[in-house]
Every structure is written in C-alpha cells, then in structure tokens.
N, C-alpha and C positions, 0 to 999 in steps of 0.2 A: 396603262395604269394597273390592272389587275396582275400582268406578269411582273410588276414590280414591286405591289406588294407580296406577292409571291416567293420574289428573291429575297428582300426585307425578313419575310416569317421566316425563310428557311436559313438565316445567316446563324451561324451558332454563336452560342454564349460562351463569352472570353473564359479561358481557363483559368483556375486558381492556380497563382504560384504556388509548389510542394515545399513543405515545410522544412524550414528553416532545417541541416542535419544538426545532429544533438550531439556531443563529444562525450567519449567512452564512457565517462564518468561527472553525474550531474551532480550539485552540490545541492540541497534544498533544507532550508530552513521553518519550522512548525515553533510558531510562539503560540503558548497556552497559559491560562491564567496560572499555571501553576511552574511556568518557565520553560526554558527554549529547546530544543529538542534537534539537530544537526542529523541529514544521513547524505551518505555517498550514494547516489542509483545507481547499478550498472547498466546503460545502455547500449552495450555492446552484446554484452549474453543476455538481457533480457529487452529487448527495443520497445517492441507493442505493448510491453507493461509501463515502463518507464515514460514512453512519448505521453499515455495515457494518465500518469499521475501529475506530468507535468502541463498538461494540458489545462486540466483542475486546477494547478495551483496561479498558470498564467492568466486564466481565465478567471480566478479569484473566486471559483467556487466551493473552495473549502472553507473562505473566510467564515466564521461563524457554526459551521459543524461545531461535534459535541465531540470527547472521549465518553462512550454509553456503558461499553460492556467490560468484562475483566474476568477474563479464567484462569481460575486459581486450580491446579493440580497438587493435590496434597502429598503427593509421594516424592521421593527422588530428593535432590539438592532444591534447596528454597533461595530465594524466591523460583517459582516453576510453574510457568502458562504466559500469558499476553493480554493485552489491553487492544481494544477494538476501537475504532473512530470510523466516520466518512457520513454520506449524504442522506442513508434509510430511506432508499429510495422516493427523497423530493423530486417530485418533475422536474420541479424550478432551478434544481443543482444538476442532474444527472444527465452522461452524455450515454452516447451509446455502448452495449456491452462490446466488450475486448475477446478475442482469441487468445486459447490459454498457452501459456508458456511455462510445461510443467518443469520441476527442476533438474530430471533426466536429460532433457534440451539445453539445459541454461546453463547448470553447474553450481549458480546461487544457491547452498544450501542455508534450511531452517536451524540457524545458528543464533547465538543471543543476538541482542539487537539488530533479526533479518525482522525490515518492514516485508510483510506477506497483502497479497490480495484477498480478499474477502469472497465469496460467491456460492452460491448454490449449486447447479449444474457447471464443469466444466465452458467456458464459452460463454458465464453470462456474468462476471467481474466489471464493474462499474466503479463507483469513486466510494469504497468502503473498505480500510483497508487494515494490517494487525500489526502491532509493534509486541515482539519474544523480548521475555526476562528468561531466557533458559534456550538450551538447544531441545527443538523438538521437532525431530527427525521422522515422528511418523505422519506430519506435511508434508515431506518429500514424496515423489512418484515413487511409486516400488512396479517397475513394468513386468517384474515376473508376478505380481499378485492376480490373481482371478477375481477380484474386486472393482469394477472399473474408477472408482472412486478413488480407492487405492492407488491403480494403476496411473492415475491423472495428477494427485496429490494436491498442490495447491502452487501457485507461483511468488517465489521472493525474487527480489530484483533490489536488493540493495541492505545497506546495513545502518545501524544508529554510530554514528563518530564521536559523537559530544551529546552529552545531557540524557544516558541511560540512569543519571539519579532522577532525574524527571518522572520517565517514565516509570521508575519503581515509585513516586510520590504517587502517580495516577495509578498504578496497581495494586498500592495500599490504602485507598479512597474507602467509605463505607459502601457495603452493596446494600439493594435493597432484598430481602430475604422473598417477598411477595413476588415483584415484577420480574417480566421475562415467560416466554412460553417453552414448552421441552426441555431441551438440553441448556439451552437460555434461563430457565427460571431459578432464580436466585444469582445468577450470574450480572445485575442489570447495575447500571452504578445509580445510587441513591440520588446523587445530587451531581449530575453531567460534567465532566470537565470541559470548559467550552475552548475552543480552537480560536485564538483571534485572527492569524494568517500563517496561510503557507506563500512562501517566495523562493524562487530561486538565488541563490547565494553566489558569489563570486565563484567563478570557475576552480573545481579543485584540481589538486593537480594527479595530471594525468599520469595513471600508472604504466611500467612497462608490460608487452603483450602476455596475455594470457595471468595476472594480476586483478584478483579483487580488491574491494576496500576493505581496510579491515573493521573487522566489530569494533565494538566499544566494548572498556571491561567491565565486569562482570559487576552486577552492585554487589553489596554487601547483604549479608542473609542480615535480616532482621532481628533483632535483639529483645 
C-alpha cells in the first residue's frame, strides 16, 4: 500500500493543451460609449504582445476598463499625442507581465492609429495600452541611443482600420486640469471613457508575406 500511494503522488499532472496558433493578422473590435473602434494585430511581427492583448480580450477582462488619460502634444500637425486605456493595475483584471517586443524586432512602427503597449520598465507591459492620433516616432527603439529607455522604446503591434474618428472623439474629451501625478498631471480625462467590450472579430483577411495592416486615415485637424 504505501508503494502505491507512492506511484499515485508521483504520477504527473496532465498537461495543458498549447494554445490555440493565432493567424498573422488578428481582427479585434473595442466598443466604447462613445462608439466602436476596429484594429488589425499583427501577430506575426509582434506574437507575445498580440497573444497577450488577445488574451484580455478572450478572457473579457477589458470589459468595463475606462479610456483615463490623453496626451495632447501642442507642436507639429494637430491633432498630435494618444489616448490611454487598460486595467491600472486591478488585481482582479491583470495577467502577468509580457516580454518586450521593441519595434527594432517587430517592424510595427509608431504610426497614426498604431495601438502601443503601456509599461514602466521594459518587460513589465500588462493589459494597459495607447491608441496614436499622429505618427510618434520617438516610441520606437532607437538601438544606437545610450538611453536604455530609448534603446527599448515601446512595443506596437497593430494599427486602428475603422473608427480613428472615435478615437479623436476620446482625445477631444475634457481633461481634468488637477488629476494625475508628474508627467500624468493634467493629462487625466475628467469623466473616463468606459470600454463596454473588446472581442475578437471575424478573421481579417490575411495579407501577403512580409505586409502590415494599414492605418486608418488620418482625422481631420479640429476646427
């Protein structure tokens, strides 16, 4: 009896089947009170970012995030910055951090309508993440920089197809002058744009090799 339960403790635990593969290009859909918002992922040049956004959204933990923040850069062609969404670190929504996938690796550049990852240090991007009204370039890794921050940049992995008026509806929102800390303060939105779901969309259609999705165009400057 005891060499039996013996064999019993020692029988390993069945392995999880590996997840389902993801095709080059994910479609994903973001309805917000303020209307619907379409991007293409590319899972091919950026995989670990992509499985991970997709994760969140299969797992329906974006349901109910907010759009909070919105940096407005005053120079250059208007509208020029991005709007911020994801989880602010809830226990209760967040999975574990992601390996970065700077854009020197990927090729996804900070181009209008690239959704980007959110994160602090390098390697610790979770379910927070940016939609660009403008190309902003200096996101991208610059690997000849002495900066390591620089040198890392930030990771995009897909772009907005449909509903970049949306999101300039969310980047024209009131901000609050007060909230927000540092680089954050004044930057915080007055009254949250809430996120009702993100889903995955019917498969888009798959580009030929070494093809992005393309942007969406460009809104219109504000009048």
């Amino acid at each position: 009896l005891p060499l039996l339960i013996a064999l019993t403790a020692a029988k390993p635990a069945p392995r999880r089947a590996p997840p389902a593969p993801l095709p080059d290009i994910v479609r994903v859909g973001i309805t917000t009170e303020l209307g619907a918002i379409t991007l293409d992922l590319d899972a091919r040049r950026a995989p670990v970012t992509v499985r991970n956004f997709v994760r969140y959204a299969e797992q329906r933990r974006f349901d109910g995030i907010v759009f909070y923040r919105v940096m407005r850069l005053a120079w250059g062609q208007q509208p020029n910055g991005l709007i911020q969404a994801g989880t602010r670190g809830d226990p209760k929504r967040e999975l574990p951090p992601i390996a970065h996938e700077p854009t020197s690796q990927t090729g996804v550049l900070h181009k209008v309508g690239a959704i980007s990852m959110a994160r602090w240090a390098p390697g610790t991007a979770k379910g927070d993440f940016s939609l660009l009204l403008s190309d902003m370039p200096g996101l991208d890794a610059d690997p000849k920089s002495d900066n390591p921050e620089l040198q890392a940049g930030f990771a995009a992995f897909g772009y907005v197809t449909e509903g970049l008026d949306v999101v300039r509806k969310i980047y024209d929102v009131p901000l609050s002058p007060t909230a927000g800390e540092g680089v954050m303060k004044g930057q915080m939105i007055a009254r949250p744009v809430r996120v009702i779901s993100v889903r995955r969309l019917p498969a888009a259609a798959q580009p030929a090799s070494g093809a992005l999705p393309a942007p969406a165009a460009s809104p219109p400057a504000k009048q």
